[in-house]
C-alpha positions as CSV (number, residue, x, y, z in Angstrom):
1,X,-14.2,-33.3,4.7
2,X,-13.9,-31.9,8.1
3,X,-12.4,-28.3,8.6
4,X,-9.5,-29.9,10.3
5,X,-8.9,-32.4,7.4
6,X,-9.6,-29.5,5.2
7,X,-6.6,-27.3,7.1
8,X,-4.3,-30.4,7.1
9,X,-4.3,-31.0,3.4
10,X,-4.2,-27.7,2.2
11,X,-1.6,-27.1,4.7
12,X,0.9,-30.3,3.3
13,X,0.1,-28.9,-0.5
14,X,1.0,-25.0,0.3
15,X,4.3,-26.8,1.9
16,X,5.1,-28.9,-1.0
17,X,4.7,-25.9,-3.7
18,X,7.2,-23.7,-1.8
19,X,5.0,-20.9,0.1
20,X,5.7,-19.7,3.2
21,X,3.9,-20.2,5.8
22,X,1.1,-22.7,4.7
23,X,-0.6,-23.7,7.9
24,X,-1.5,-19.7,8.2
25,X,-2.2,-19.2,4.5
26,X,-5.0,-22.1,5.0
27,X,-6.3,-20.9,7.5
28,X,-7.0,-17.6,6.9
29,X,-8.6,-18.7,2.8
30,X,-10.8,-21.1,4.9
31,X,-11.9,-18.6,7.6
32,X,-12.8,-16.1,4.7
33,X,-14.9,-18.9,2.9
34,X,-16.3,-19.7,6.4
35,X,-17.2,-16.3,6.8
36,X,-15.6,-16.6,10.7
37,X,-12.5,-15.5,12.3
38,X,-9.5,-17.0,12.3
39,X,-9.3,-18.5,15.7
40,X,-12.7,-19.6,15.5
41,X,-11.8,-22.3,13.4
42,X,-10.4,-23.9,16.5
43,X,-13.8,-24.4,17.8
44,X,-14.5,-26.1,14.4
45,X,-12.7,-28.3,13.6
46,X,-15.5,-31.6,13.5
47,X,-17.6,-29.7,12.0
48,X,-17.8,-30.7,7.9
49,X,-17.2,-28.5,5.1
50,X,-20.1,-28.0,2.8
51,X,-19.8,-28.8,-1.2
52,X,-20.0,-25.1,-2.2
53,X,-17.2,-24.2,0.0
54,X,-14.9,-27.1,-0.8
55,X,-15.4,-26.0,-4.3
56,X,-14.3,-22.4,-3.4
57,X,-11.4,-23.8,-1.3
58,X,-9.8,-25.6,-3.6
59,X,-10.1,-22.7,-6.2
60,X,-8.0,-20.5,-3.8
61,X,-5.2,-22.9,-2.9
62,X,-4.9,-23.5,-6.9
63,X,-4.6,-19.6,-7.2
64,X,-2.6,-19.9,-4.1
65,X,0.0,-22.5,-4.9
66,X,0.9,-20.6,-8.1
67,X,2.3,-18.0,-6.2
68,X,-0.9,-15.5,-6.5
69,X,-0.3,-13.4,-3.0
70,X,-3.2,-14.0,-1.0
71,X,-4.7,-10.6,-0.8
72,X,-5.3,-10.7,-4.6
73,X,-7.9,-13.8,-3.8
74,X,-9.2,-12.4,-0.8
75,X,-9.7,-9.4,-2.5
76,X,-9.1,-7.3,0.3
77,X,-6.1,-6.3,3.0
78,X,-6.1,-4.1,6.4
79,X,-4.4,-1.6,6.4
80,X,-3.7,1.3,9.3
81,X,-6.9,-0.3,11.3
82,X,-9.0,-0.5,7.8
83,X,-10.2,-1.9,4.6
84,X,-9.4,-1.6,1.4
85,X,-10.2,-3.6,-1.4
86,X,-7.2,-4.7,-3.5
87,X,-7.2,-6.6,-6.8
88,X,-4.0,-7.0,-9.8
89,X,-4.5,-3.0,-10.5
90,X,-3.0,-1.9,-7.6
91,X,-0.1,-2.4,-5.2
92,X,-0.9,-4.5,-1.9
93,X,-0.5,-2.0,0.9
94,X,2.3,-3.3,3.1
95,X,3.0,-2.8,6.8
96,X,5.5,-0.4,6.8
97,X,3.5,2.0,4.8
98,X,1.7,2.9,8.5
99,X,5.1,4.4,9.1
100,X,4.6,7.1,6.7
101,X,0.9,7.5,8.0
102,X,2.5,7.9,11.8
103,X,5.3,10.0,10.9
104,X,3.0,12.6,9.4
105,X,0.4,11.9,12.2
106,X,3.2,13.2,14.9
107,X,4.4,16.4,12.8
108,X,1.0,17.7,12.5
109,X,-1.4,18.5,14.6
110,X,-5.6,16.3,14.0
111,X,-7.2,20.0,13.7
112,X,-5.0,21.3,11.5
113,X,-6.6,22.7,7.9
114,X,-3.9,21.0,5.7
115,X,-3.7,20.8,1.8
116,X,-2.7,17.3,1.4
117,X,-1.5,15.9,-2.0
118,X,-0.8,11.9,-2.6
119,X,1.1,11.3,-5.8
120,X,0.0,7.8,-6.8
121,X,-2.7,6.7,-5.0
122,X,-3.3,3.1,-6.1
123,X,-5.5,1.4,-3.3
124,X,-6.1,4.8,-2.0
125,X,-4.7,3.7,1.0
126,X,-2.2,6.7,2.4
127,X,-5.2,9.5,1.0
128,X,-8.1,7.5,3.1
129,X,-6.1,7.1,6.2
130,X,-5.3,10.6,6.1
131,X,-9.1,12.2,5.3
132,X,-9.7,10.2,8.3
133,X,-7.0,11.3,10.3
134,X,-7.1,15.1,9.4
135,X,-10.9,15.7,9.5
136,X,-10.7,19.4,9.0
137,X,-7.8,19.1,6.1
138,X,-8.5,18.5,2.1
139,X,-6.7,15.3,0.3
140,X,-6.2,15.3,-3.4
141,X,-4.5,12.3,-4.8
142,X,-3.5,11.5,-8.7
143,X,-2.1,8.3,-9.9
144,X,-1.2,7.8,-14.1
145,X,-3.4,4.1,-13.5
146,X,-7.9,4.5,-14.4
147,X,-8.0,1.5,-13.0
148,X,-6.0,2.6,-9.7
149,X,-8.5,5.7,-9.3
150,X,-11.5,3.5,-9.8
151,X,-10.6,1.0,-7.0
152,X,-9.4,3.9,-4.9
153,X,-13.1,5.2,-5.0
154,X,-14.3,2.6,-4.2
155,X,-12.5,2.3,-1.3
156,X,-13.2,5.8,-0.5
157,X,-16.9,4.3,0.0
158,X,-15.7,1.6,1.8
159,X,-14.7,3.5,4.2
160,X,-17.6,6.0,4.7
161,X,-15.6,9.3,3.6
162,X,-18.6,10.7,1.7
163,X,-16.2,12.0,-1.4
164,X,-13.7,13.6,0.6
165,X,-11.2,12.8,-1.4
166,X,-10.4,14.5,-5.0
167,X,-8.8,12.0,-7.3
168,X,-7.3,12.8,-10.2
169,X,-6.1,10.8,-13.4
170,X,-3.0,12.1,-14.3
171,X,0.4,11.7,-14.4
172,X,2.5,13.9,-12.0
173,X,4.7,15.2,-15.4
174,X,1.5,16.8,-16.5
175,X,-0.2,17.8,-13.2
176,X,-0.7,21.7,-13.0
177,X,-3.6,22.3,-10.0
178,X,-5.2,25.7,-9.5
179,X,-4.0,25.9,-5.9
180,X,-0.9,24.7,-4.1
181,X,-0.4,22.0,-1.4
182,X,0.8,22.3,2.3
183,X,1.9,18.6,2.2
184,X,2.9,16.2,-0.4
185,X,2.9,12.6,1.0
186,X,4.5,9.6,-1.9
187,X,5.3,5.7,-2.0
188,X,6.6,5.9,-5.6
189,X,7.9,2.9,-7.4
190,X,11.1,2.7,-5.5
191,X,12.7,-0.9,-6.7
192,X,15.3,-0.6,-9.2
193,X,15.5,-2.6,-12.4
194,X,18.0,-5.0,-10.9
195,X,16.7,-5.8,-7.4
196,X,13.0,-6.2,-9.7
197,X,14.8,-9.1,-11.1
198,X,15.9,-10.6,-7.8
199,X,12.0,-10.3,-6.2
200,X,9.9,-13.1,-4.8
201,X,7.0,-14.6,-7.7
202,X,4.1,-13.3,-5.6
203,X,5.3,-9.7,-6.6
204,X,6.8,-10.2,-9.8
205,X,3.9,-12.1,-11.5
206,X,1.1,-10.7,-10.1
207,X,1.5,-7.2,-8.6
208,X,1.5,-4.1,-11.2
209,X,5.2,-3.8,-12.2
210,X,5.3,-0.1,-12.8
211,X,4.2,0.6,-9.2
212,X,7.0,-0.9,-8.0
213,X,10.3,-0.4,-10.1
214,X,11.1,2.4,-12.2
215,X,12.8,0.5,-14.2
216,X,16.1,2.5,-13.7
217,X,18.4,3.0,-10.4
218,X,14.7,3.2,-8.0
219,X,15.7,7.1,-7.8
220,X,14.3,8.7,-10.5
221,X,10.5,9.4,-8.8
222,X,12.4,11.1,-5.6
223,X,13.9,13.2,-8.3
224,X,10.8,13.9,-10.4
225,X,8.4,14.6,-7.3
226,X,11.3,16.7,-5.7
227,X,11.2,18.9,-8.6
228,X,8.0,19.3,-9.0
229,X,7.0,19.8,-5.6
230,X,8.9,23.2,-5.5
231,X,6.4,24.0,-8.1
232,X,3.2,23.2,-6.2
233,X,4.0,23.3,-2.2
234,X,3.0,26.2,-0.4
235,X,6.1,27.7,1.7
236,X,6.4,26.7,4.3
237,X,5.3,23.0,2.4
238,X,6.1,19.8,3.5
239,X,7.2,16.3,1.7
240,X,7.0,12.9,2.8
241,X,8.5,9.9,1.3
242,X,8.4,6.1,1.7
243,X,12.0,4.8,0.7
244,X,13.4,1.5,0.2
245,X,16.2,0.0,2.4
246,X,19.3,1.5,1.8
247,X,17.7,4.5,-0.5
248,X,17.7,7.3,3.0
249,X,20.8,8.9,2.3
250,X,20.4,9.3,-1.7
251,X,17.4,10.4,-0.9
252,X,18.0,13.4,1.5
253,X,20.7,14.7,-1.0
254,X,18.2,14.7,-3.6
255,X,16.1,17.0,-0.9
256,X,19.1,19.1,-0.4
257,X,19.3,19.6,-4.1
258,X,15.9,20.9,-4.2
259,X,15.9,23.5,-1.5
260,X,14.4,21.5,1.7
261,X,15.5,21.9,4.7
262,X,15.2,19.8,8.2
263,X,15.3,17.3,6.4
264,X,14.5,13.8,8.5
265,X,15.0,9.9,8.5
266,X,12.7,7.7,10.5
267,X,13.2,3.7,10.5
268,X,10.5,1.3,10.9
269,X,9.7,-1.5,13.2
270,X,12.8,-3.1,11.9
271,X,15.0,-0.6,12.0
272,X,15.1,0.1,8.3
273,X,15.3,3.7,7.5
274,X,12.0,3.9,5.9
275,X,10.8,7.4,5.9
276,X,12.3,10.7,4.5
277,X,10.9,14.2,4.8
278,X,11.9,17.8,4.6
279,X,10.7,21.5,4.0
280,X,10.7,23.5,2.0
281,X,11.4,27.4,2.5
């Protein structure tokens, strides 16, 4: 089998189960068994596939065409210009995540000596992109999830931060730290218990359900971390929060409830209202 043959049939399966687009899919499983960019499979495609990697190829379009997303079998996703590691423990980062990463990126200034907390870390993802971004600032993050912290130190090495980061086991009920925070930064489960039902199988089957949906009306973490954060932010101290479309203007009330002010709504690169952030006085 050629790597053009190899493309083409995987390609015609991926179509037949139902997932979207399969010519990319098999391209990019290939290209990571071939240890080779993407396009470079272009300027390959005569040249035949070993045993070993057939083998491997056809284990990832079985995980594949039963819906498993295809970070899970790569084991890894870019995020914000890096890698993290990703496996069923954790939530894939998603694009418009690096809107919450930019939005805080243009409020404060690189040099700045922040305290930055990141209330459930999973991938470490938003905590490593900021240690990098704010050399000079301090990043503690906590997530309820062992496994979550593990992977998120891991990443931590991954991306050569030499234990910057504080990570904590805990959940944010039950978190009392010695010192306050400048800035609190969040992507909390915001899918409610009946958009969960109406979700795509790559998210429902595979992807941690409790870092996703709270299980309620996808409010009740902007209300718990609201609260809490007039316990633990400095004044003036900042929040930051990913929201889900249609969530902004709940959202900023549940800000105004708990004393912030200047309180702000950014969209993302589809003009969803994506990001919500305040201060607090």
């Amino acid at each position: 089998m050629t790597v053009l043959e190899g493309i083409q049939l995987t390609t015609d399966y991926l179509d037949k189960k139902g997932i979207d687009s399969p010519r990319i899919n098999a391209e990019i499983m290939l290209a990571h068994i071939l240890k080779c960019k993407r396009l470079d499979l272009y300027l390959s495609f005569d040249k035949p596939l070993k045993d070993e990697e057939i083998k491997v190829y056809r284990e990832f379009l079985k995980r594949r065409s039963s819906f498993e997303p295809l970070q899970y079998i790569l084991g890894s996703v870019e995020f914000y210009g890096l890698e993290f590691m990703v496996n069923k423990s954790v939530l894939i980062p998603r694009q418009e995540t690096e809107i919450l990463i930019e939005t805080i990126l243009n409020y404060f200034p690189k040099e700045n000596k922040l305290s930055f907390l990141d209330i459930g870390t999973g991938s470490g993802n938003i905590a490593i992109c900021l240690a990098k971004l704010f050399p000079e600032s301090t990043v503690t993050t906590i997530d309820i999830s062992p496994d979550s912290i593990n992977l998120a130190k891991e990443n931590e090495k991954l991306n050569n931060l030499d234990e910057r980061i504080k990570f904590v086991n805990a959940d944010i009920k039950d978190f009392n730290p010695e010192n306050n925070f400048d800035v609190i930064v969040s992507n909390p489960p915001y899918v409610s218990i009946n958009e969960y039902k109406t979700l795509q199988p790559e998210i429902v089957n595979y992807e941690p359900a409790n870092a996703i949906s709270d299980f309620g009306n996808g409010l009740k973490f902007y209300e718990l971390i609201s609260e809490k954060a007039n316990l633990i932010l400095n004044k003036p101290g900042y929040l930051f929060f990913e929201v889900g479309k249609g969530q902004h203007s709940d959202v900023k009330i549940i800000f105004e409830k708990n004393n912030f002010r200047n309180v702000i709504v950014k969209k993302d690169f589809l003009n969803i209202e994506r990001v919500v952030y305040g201060e607090l006085v």
